[in-house]
PQR file with spaces between the fields and no chain letter, atoms N, CA, C, O and H, PARSE charges and radii, in Angstrom:
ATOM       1  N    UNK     1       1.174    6.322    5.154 -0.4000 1.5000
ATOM       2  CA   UNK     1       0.536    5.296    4.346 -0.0000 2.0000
ATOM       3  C    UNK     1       1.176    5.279    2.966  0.5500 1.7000
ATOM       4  O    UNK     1       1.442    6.324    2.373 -0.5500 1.4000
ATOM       5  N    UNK     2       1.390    4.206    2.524 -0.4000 1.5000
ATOM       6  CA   UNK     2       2.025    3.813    1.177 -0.0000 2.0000
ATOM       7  C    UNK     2       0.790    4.025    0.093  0.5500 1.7000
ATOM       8  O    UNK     2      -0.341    3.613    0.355 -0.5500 1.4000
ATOM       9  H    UNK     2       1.174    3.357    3.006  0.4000 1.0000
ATOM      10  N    UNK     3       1.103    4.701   -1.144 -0.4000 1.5000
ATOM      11  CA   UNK     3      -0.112    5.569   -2.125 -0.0000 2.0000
ATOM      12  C    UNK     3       0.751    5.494   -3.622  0.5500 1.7000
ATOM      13  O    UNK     3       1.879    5.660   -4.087 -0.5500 1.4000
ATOM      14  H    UNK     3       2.021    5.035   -1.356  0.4000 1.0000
ATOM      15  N    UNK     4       0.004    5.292   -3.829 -0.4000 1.5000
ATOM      16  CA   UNK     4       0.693    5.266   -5.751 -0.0000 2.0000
ATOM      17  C    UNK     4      -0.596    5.469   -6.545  0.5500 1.7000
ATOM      18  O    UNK     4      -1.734    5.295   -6.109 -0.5500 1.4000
ATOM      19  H    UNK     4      -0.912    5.157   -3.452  0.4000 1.0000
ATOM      20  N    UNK     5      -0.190    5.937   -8.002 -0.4000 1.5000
ATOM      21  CA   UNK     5      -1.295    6.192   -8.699 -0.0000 2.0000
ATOM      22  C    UNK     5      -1.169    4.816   -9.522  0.5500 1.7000
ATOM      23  O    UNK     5      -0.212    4.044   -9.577 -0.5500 1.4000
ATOM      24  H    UNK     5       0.735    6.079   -8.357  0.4000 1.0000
ATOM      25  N    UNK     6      -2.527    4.739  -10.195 -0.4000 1.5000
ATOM      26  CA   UNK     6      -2.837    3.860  -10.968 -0.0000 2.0000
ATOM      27  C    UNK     6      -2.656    3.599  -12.632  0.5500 1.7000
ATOM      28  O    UNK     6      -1.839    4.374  -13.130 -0.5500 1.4000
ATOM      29  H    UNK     6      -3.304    5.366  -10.150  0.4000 1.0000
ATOM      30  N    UNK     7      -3.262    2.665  -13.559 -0.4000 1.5000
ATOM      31  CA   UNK     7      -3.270    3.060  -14.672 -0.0000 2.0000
ATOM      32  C    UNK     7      -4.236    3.727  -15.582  0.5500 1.7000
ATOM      33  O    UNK     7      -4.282    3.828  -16.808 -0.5500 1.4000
ATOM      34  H    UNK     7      -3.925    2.036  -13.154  0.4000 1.0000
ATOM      35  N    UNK     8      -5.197    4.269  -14.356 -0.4000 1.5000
ATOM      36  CA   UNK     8      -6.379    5.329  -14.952 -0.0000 2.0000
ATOM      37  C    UNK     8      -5.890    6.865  -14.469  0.5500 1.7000
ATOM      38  O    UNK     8      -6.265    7.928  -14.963 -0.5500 1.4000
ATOM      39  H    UNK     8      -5.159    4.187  -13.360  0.4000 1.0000
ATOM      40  N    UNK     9      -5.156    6.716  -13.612 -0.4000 1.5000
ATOM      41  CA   UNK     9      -4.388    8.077  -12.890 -0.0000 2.0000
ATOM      42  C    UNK     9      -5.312    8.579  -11.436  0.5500 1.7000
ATOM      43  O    UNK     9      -5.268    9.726  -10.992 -0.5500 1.4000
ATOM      44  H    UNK     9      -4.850    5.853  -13.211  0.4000 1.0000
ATOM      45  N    UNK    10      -6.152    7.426  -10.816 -0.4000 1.5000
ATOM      46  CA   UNK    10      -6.447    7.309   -9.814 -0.0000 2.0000
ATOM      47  C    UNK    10      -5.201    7.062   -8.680  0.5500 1.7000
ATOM      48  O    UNK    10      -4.250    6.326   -8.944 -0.5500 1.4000
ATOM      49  H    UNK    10      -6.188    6.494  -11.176  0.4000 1.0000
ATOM      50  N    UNK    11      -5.351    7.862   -7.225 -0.4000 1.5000
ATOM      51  CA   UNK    11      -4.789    7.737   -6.251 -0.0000 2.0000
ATOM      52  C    UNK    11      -4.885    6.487   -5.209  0.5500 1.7000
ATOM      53  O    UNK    11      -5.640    6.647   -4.250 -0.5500 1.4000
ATOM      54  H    UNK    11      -6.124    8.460   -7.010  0.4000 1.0000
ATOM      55  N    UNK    12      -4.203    5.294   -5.319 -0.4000 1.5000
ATOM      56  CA   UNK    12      -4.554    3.945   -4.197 -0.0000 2.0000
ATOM      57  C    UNK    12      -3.982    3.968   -3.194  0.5500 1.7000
ATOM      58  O    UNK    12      -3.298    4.989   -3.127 -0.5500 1.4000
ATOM      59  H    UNK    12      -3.590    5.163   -6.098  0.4000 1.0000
ATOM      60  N    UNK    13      -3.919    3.496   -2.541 -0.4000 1.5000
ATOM      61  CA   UNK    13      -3.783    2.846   -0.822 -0.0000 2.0000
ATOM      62  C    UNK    13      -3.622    2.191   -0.617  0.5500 1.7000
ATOM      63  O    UNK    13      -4.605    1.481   -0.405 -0.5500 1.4000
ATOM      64  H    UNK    13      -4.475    2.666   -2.596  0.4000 1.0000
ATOM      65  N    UNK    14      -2.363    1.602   -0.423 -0.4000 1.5000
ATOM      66  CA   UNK    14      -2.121   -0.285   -0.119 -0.0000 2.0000
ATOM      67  C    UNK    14      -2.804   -0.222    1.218  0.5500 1.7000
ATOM      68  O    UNK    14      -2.782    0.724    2.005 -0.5500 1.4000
ATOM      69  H    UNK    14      -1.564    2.179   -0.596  0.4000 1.0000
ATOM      70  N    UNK    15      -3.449   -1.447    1.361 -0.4000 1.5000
ATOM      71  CA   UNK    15      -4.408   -1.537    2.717 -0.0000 2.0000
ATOM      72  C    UNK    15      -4.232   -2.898    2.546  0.5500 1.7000
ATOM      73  O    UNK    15      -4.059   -3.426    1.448 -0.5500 1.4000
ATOM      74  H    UNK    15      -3.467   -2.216    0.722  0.4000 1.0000
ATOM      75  N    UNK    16      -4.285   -3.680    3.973 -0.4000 1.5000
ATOM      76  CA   UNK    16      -4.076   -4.530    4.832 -0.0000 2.0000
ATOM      77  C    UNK    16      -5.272   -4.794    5.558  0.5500 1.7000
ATOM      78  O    UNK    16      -5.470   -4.010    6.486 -0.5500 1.4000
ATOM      79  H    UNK    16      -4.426   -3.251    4.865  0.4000 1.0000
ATOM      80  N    UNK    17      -6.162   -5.725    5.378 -0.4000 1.5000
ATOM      81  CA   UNK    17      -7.364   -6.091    6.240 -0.0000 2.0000
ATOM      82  C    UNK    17      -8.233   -4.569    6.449  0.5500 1.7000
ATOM      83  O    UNK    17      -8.561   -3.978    7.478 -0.5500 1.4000
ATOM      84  H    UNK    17      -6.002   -6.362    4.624  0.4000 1.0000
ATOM      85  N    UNK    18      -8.435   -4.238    4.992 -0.4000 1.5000
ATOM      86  CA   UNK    18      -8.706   -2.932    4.851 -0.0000 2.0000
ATOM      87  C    UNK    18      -8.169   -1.261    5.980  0.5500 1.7000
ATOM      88  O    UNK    18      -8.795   -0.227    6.213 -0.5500 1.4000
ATOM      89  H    UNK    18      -8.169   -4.718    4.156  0.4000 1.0000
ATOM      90  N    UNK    19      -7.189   -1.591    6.284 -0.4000 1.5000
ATOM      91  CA   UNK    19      -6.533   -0.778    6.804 -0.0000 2.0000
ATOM      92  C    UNK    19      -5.225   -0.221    6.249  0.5500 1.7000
ATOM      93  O    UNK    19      -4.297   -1.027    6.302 -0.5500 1.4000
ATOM      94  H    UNK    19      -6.680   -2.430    6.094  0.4000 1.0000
ATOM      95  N    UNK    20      -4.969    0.855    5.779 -0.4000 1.5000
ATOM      96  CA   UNK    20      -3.798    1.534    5.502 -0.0000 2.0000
ATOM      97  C    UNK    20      -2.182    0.619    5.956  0.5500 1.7000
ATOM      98  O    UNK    20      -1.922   -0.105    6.916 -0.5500 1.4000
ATOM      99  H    UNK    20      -5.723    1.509    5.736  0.4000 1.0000
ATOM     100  N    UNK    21      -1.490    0.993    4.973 -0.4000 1.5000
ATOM     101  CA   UNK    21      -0.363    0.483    5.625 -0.0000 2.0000
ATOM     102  C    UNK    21       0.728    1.516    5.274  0.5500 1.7000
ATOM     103  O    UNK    21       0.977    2.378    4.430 -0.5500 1.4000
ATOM     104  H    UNK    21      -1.702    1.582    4.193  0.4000 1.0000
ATOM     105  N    UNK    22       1.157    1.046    6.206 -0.4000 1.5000
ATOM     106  CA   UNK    22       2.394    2.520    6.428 -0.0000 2.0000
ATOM     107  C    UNK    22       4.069    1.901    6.200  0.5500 1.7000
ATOM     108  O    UNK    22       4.629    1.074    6.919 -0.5500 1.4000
ATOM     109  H    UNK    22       0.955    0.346    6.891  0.4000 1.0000
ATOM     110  N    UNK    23       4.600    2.546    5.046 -0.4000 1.5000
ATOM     111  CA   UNK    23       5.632    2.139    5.001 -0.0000 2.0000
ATOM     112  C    UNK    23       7.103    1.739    6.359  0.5500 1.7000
ATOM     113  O    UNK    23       7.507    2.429    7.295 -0.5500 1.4000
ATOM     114  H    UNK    23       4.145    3.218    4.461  0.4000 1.0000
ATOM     115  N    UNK    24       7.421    0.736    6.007 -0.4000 1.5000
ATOM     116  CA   UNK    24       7.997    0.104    8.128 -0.0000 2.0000
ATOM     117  C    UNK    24       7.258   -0.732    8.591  0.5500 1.7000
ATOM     118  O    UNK    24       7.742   -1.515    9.409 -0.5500 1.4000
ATOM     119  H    UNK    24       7.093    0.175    5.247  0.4000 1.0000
ATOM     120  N    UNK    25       6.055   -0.829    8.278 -0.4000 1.5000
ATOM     121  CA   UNK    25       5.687   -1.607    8.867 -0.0000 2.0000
ATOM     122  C    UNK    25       6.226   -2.984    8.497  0.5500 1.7000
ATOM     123  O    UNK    25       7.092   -3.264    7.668 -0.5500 1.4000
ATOM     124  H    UNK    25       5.662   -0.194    7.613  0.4000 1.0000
ATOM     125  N    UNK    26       5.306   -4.022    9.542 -0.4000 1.5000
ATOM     126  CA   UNK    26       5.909   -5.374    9.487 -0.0000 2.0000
ATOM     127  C    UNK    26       4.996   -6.324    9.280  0.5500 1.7000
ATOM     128  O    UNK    26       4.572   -6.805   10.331 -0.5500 1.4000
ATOM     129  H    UNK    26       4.603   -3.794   10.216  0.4000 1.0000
ATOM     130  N    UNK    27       4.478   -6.829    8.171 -0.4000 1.5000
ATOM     131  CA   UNK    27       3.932   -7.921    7.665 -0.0000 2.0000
ATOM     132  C    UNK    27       3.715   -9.489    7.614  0.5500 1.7000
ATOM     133  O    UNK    27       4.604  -10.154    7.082 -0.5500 1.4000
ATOM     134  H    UNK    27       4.822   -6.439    7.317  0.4000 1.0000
ATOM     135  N    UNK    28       2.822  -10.002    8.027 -0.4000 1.5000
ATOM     136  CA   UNK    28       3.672  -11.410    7.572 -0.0000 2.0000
ATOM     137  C    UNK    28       2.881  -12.296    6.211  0.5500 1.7000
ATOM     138  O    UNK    28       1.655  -12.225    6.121 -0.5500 1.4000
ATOM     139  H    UNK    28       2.101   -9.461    8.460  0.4000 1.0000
ATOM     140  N    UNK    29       3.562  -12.991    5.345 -0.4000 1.5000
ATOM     141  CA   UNK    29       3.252  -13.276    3.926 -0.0000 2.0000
ATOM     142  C    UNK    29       2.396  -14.494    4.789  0.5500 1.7000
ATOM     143  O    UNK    29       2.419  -14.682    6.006 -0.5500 1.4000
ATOM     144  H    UNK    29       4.558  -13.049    5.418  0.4000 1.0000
ATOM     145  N    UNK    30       1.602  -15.287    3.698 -0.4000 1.5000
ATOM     146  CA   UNK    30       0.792  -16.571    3.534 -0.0000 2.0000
ATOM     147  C    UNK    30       1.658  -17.758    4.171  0.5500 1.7000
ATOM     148  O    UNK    30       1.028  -18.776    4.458 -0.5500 1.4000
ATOM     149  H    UNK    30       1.584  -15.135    2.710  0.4000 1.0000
ATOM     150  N    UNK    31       2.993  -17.738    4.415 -0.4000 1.5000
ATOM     151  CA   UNK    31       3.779  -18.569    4.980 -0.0000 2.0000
ATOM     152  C    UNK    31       3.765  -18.419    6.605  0.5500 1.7000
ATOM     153  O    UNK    31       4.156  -19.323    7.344 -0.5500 1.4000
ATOM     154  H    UNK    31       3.505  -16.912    4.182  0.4000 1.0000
ATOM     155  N    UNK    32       3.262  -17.150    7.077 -0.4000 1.5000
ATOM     156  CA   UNK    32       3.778  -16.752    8.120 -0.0000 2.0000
ATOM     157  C    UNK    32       5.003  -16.168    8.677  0.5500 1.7000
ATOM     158  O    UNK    32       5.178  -16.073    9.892 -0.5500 1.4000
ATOM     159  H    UNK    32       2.945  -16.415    6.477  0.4000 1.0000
ATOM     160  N    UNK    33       6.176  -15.627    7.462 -0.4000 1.5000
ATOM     161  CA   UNK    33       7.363  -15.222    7.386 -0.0000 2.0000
ATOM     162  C    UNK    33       6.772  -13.885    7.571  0.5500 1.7000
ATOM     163  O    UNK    33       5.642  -13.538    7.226 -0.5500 1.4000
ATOM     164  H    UNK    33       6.033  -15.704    6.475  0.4000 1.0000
ATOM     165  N    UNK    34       8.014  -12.908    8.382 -0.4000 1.5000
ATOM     166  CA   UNK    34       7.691  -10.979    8.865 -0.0000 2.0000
ATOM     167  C    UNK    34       8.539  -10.694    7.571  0.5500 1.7000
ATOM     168  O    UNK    34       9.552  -11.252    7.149 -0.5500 1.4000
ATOM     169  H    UNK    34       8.932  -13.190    8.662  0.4000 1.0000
ATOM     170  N    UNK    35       7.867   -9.739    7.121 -0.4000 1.5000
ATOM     171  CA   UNK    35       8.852   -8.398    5.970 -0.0000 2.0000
ATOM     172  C    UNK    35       8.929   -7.294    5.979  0.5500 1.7000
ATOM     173  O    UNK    35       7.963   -7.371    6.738 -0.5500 1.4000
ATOM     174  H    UNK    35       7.044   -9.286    7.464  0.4000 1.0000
ATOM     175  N    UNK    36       9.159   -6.020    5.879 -0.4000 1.5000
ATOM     176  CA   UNK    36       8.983   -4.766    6.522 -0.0000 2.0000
ATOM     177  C    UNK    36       8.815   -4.026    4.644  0.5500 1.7000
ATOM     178  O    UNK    36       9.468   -3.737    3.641 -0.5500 1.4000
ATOM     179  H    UNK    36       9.945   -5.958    5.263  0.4000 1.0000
ATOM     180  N    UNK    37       7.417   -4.049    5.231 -0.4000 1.5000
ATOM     181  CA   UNK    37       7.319   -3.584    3.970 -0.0000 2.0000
ATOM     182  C    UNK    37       7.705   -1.950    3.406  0.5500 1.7000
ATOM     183  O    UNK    37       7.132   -0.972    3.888 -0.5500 1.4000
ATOM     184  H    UNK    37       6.887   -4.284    6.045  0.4000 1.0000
ATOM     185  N    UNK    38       8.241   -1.891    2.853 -0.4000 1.5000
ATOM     186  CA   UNK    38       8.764   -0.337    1.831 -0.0000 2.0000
ATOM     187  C    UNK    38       8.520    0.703    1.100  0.5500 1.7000
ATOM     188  O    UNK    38       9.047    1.815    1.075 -0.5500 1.4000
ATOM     189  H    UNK    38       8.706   -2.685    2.462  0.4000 1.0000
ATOM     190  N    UNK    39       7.156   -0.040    0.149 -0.4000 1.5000
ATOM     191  CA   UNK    39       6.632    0.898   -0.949 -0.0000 2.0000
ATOM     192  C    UNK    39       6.074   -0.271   -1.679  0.5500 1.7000
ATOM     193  O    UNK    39       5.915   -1.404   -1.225 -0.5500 1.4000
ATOM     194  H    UNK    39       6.728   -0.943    0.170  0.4000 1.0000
ATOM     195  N    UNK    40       5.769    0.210   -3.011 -0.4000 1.5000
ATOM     196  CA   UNK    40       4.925   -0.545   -3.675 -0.0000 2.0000
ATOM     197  C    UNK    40       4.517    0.083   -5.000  0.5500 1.7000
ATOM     198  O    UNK    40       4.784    1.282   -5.090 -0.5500 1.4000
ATOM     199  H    UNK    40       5.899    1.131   -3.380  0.4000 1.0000
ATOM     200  N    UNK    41       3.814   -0.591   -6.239 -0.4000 1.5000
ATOM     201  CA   UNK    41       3.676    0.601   -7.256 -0.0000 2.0000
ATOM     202  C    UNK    41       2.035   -0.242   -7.670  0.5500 1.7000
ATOM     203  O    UNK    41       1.824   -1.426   -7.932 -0.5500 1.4000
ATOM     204  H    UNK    41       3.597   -1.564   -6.166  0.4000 1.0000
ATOM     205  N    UNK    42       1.214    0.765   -7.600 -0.4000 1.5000
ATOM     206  CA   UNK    42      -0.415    0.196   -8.044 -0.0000 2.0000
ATOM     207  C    UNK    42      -0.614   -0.287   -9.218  0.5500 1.7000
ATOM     208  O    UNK    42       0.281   -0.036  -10.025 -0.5500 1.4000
ATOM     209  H    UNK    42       1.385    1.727   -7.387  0.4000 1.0000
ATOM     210  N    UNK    43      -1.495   -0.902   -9.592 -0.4000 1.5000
ATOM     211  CA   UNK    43      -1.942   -1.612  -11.121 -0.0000 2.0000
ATOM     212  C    UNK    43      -1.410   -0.800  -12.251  0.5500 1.7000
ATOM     213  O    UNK    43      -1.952    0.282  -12.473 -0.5500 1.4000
ATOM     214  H    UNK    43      -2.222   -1.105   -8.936  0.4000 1.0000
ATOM     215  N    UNK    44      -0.198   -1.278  -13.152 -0.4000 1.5000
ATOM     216  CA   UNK    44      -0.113   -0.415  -14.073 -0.0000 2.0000
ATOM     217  C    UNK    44      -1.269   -0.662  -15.208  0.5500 1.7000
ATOM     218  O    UNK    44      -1.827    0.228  -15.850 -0.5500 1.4000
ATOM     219  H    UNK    44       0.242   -2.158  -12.972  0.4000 1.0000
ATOM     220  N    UNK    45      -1.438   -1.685  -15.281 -0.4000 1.5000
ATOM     221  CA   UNK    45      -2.507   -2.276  -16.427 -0.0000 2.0000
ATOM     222  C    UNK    45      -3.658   -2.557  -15.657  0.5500 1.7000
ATOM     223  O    UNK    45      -3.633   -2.734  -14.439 -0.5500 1.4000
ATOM     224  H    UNK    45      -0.985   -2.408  -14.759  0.4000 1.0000
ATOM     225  N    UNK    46      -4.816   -2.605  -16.474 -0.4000 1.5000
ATOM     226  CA   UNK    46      -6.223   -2.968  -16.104 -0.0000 2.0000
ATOM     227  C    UNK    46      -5.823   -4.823  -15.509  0.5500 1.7000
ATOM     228  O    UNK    46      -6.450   -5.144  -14.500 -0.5500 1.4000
ATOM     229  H    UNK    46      -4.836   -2.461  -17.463  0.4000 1.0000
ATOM     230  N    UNK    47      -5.252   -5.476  -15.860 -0.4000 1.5000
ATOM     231  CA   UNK    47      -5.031   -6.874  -15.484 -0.0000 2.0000
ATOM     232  C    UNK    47      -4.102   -7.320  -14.540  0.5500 1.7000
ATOM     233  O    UNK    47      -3.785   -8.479  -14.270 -0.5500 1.4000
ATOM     234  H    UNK    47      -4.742   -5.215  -16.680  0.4000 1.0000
ATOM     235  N    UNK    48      -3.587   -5.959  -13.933 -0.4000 1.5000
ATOM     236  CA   UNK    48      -2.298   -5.863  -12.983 -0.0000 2.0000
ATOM     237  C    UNK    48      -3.054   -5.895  -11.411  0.5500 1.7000
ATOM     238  O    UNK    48      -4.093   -5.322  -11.083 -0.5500 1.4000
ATOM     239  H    UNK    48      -3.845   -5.018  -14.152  0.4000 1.0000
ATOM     240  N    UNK    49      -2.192   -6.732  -10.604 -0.4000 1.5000
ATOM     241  CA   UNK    49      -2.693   -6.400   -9.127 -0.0000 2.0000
ATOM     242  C    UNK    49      -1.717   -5.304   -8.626  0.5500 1.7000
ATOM     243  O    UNK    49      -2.296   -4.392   -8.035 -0.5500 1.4000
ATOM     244  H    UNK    49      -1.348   -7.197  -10.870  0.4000 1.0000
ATOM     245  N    UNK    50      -0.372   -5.181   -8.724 -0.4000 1.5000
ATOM     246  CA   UNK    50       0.226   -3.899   -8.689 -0.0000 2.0000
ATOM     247  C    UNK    50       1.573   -4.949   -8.091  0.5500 1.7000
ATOM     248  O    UNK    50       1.659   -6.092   -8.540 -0.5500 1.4000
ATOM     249  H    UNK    50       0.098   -5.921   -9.204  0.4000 1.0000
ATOM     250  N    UNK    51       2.352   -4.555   -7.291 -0.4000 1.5000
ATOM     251  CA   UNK    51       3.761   -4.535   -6.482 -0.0000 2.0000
ATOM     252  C    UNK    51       3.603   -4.419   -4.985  0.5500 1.7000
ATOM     253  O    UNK    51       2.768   -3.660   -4.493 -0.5500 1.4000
ATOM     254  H    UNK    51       2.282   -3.627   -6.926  0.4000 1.0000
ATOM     255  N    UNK    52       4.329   -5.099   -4.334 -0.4000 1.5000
ATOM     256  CA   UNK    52       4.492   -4.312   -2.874 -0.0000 2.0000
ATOM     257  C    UNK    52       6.162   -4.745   -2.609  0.5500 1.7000
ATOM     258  O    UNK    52       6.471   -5.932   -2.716 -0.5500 1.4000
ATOM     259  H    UNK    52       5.007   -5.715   -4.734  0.4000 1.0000
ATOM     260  N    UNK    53       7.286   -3.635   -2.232 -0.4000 1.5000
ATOM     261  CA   UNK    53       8.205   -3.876   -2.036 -0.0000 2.0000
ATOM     262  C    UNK    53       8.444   -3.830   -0.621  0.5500 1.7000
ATOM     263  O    UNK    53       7.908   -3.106    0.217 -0.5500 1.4000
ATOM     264  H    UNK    53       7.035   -2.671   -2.145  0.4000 1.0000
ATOM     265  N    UNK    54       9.533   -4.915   -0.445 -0.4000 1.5000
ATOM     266  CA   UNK    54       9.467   -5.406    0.817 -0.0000 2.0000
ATOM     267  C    UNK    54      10.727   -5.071    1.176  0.5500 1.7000
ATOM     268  O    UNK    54      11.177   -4.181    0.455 -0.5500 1.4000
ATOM     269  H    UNK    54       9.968   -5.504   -1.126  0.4000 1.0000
ATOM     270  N    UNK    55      11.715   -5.574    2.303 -0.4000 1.5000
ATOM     271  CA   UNK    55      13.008   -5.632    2.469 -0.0000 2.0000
ATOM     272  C    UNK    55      13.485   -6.892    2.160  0.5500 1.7000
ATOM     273  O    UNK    55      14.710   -6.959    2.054 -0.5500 1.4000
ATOM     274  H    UNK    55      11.350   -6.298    2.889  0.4000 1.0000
ATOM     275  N    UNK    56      12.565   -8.383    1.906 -0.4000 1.5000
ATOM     276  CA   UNK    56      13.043   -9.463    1.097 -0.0000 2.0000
ATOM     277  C    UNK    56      12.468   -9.540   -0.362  0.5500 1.7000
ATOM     278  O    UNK    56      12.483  -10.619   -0.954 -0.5500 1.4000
ATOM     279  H    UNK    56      11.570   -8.329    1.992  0.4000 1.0000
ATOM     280  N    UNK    57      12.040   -8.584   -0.857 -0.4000 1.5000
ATOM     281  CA   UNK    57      11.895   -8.504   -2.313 -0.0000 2.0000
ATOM     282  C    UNK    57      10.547   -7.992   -2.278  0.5500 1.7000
ATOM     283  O    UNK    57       9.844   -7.497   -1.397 -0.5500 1.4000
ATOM     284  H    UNK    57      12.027   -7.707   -0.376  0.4000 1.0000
ATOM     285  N    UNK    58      10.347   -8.349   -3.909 -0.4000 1.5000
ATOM     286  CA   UNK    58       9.101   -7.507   -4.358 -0.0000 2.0000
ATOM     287  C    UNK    58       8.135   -8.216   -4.760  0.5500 1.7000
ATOM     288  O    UNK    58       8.512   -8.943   -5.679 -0.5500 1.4000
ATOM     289  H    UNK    58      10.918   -8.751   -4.624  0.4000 1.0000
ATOM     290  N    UNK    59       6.587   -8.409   -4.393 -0.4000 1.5000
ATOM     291  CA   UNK    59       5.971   -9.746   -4.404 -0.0000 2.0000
ATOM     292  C    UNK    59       4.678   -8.812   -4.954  0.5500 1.7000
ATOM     293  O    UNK    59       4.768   -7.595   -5.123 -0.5500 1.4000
ATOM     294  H    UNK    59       6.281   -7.818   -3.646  0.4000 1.0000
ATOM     295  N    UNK    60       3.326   -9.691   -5.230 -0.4000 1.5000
ATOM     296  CA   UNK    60       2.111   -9.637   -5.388 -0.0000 2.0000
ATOM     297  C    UNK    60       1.756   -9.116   -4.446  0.5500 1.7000
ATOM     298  O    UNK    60       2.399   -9.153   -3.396 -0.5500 1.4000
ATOM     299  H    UNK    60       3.253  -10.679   -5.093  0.4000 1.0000
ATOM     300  N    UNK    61       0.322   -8.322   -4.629 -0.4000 1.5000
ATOM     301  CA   UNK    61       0.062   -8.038   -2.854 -0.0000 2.0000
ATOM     302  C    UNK    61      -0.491   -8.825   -2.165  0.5500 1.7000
ATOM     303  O    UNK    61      -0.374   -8.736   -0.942 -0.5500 1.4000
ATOM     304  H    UNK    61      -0.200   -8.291   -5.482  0.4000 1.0000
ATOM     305  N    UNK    62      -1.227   -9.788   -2.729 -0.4000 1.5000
ATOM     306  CA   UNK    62      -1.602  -11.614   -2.281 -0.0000 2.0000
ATOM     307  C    UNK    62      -0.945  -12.090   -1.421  0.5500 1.7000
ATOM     308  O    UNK    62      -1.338  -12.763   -0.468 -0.5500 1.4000
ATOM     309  H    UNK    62      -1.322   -9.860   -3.721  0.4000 1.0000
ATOM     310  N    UNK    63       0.222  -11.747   -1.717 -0.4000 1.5000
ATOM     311  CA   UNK    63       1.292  -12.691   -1.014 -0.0000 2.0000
ATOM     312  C    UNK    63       1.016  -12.261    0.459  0.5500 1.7000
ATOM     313  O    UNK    63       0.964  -13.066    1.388 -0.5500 1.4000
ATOM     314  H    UNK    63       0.542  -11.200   -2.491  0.4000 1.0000
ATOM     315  N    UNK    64       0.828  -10.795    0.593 -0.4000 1.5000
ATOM     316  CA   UNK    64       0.741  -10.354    2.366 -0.0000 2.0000
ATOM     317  C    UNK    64      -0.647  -10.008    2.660  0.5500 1.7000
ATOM     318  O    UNK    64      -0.861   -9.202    3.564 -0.5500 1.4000
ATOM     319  H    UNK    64       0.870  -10.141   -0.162  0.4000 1.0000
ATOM     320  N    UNK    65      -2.138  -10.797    1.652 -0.4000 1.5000
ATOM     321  CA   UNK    65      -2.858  -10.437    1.993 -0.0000 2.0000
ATOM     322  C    UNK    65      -3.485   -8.990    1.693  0.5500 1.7000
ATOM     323  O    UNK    65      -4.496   -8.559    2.248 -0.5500 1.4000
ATOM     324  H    UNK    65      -1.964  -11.453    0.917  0.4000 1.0000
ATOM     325  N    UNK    66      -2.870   -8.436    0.910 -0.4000 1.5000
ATOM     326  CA   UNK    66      -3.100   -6.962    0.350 -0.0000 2.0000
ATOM     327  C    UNK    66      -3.567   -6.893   -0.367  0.5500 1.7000
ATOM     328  O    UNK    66      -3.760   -7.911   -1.031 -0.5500 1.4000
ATOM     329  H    UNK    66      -2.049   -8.786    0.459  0.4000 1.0000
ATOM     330  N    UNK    67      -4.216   -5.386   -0.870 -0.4000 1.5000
ATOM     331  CA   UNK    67      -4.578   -5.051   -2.275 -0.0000 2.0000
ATOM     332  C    UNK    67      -4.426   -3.466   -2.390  0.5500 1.7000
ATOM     333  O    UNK    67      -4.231   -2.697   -1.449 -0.5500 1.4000
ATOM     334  H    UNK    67      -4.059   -4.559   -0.330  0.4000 1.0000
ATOM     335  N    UNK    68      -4.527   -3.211   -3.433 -0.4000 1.5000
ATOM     336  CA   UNK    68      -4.484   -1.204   -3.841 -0.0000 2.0000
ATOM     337  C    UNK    68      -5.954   -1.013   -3.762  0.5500 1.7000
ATOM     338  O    UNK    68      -6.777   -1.674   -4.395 -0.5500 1.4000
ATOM     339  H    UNK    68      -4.685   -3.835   -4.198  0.4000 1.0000
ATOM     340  N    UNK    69      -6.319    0.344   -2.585 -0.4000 1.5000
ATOM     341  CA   UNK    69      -7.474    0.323   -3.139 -0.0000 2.0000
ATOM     342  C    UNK    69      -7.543    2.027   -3.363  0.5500 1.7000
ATOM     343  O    UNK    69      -7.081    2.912   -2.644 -0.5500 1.4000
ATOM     344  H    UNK    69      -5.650    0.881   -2.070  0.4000 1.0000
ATOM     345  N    UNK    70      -8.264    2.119   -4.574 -0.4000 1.5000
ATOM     346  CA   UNK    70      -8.609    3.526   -4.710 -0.0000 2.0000
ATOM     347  C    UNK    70      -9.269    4.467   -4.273  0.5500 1.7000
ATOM     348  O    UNK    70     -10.487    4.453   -4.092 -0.5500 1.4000
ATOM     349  H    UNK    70      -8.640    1.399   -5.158  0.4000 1.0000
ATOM     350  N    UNK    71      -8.519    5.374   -4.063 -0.4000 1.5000
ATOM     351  CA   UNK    71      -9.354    6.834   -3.347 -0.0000 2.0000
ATOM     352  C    UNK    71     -10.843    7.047   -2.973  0.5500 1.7000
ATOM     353  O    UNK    71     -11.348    7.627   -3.934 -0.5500 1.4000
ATOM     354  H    UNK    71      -7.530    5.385   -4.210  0.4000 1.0000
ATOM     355  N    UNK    72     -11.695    6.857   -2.092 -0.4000 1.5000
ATOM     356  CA   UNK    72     -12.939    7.080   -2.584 -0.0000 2.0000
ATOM     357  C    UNK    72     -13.311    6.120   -2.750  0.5500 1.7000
ATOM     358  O    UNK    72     -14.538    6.137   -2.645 -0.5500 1.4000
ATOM     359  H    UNK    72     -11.284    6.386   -1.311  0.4000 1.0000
ATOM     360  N    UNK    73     -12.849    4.960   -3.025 -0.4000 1.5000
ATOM     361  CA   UNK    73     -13.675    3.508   -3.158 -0.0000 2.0000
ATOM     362  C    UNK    73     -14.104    2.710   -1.778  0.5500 1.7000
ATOM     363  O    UNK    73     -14.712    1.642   -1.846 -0.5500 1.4000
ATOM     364  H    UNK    73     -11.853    4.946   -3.109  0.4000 1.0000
């Protein structure tokens, strides 16, 4: 599972239809296009949704339906 810390120094979880996602995997964005997603970096700022890097670039996590969620939350 893909995990980054935050900008409180909390541990997140990119999750997918609230399910973990594991770097390799294969995604598809709001278009319906596949990406294999890579990594990602969580909210650096309180106003940040964070990163998710893909193998066609580096997008919102919106874009695939994602979000960071924190440890315990």
């Amino acid at each position: 599972m893909i995990q980054s810390t935050d900008h409180t120094g909390r541990t997140c979880t990119l999750t997918h239809n609230g399910q973990p996602v594991a770097a390799g995997e294969i995604l598809e964005d709001f278009r319906g296009e596949p990406a294999r997603i890579t990594g990602g970096q969580a909210p650096h700022h309180a106003a940040s949704t964070g990163k998710i890097y893909t193998d066609a670039g580096n997008y919102f996590p919106s874009v695939f339906n994602c979000q960071w969620t924190p440890k315990g939350a």
